[in-house]
C-alpha positions as CSV (number, residue, x, y, z in Angstrom):
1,X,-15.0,4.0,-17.0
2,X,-11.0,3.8,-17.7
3,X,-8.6,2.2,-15.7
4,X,-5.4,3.9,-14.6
5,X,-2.8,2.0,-12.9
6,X,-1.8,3.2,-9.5
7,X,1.9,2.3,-8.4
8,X,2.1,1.7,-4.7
9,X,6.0,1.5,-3.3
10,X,6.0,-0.2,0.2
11,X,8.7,-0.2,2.3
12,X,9.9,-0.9,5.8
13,X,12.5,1.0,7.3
14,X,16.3,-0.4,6.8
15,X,16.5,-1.8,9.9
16,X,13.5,-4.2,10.0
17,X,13.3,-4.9,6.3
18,X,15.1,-8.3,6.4
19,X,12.6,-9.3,9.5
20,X,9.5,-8.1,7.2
21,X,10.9,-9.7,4.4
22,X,10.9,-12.8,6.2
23,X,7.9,-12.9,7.9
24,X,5.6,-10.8,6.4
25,X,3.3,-9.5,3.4
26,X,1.7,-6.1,2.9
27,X,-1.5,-5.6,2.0
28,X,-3.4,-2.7,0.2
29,X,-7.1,-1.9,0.6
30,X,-8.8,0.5,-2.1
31,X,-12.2,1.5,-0.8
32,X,-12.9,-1.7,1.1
33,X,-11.4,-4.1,-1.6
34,X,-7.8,-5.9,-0.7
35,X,-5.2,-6.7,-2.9
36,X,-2.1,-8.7,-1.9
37,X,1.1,-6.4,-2.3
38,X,4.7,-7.3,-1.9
39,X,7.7,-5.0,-0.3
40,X,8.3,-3.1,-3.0
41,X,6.1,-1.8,-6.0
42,X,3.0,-3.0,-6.8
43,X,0.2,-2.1,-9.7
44,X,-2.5,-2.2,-9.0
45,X,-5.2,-1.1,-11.6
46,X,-8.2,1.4,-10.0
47,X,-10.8,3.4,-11.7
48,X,-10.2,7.5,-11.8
49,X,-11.8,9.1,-8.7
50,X,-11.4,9.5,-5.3
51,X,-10.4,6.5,-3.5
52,X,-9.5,5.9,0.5
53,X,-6.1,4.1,0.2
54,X,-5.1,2.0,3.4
55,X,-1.6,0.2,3.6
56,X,-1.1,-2.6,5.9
57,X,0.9,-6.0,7.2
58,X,-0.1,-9.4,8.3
59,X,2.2,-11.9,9.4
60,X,2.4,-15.0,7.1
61,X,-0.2,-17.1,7.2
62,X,-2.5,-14.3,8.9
63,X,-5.7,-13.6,7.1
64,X,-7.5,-11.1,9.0
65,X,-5.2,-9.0,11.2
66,X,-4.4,-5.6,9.8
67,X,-1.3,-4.3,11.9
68,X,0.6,-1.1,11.2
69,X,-2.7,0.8,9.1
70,X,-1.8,3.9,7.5
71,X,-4.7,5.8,5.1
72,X,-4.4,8.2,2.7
73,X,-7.7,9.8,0.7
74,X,-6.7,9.5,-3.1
75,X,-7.6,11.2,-6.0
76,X,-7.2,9.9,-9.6
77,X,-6.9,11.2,-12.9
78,X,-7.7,9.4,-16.0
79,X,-5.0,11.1,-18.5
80,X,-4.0,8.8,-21.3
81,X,-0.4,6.9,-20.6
82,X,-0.8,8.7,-16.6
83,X,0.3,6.7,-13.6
84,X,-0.1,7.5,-10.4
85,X,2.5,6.9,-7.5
86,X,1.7,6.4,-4.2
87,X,4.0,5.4,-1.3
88,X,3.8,3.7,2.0
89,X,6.7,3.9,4.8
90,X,6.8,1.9,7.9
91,X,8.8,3.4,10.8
92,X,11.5,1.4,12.4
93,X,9.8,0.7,15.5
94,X,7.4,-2.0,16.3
95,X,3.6,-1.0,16.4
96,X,4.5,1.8,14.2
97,X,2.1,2.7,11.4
98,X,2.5,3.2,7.6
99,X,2.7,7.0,6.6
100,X,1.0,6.8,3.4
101,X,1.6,9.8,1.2
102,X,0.3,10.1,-2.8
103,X,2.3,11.9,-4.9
């Protein structure tokens, strides 16, 4: 089965970003399996399919809290040279969740 890469942009809202930045890492879950993230884009390679997508935080140093969990059901389509984009926004306010929205 091919791999296509799926580019996940994570971002907290303006106002918290330099606290997130500081104190924080996201994390991405693909159908049970985490991979570490960073604020920002990350690649992360996934067979074509349909995937459940969940975007989180921890704080550093954390290892099993999931805080902020937004989930998204995700379909991919193995076209030759495709990419596909997802993003993840975190509201401004605290105990807000990730919308998480593939485009």
């Amino acid at each position: 089965m091919m791999t296509v890469k799926v580019l996940v942009d994570i971002r907290p809202s303006l106002v918290a970003l330099p606290f997130h930045r500081a104190f924080t890492r996201p994390v991405v879950e693909i159908d049970g399996v985490e991979w570490p993230a960073r604020w920002g884009t990350t690649e992360i390679p996934v067979e074509a399919g349909a995937h459940e997508i969940a975007v989180f935080f921890r704080y550093k140093g954390q290892r099993a809290a999931r805080l902020g969990v937004g989930t998204e059901e995700l379909t991919v389509h193995h076209t030759p040279g495709a990419q596909s984009r997802v993003t993840a926004r975190l509201a401004p306010r605290n105990g807000s969740s990730f919308k998480v929205e593939s485009a």
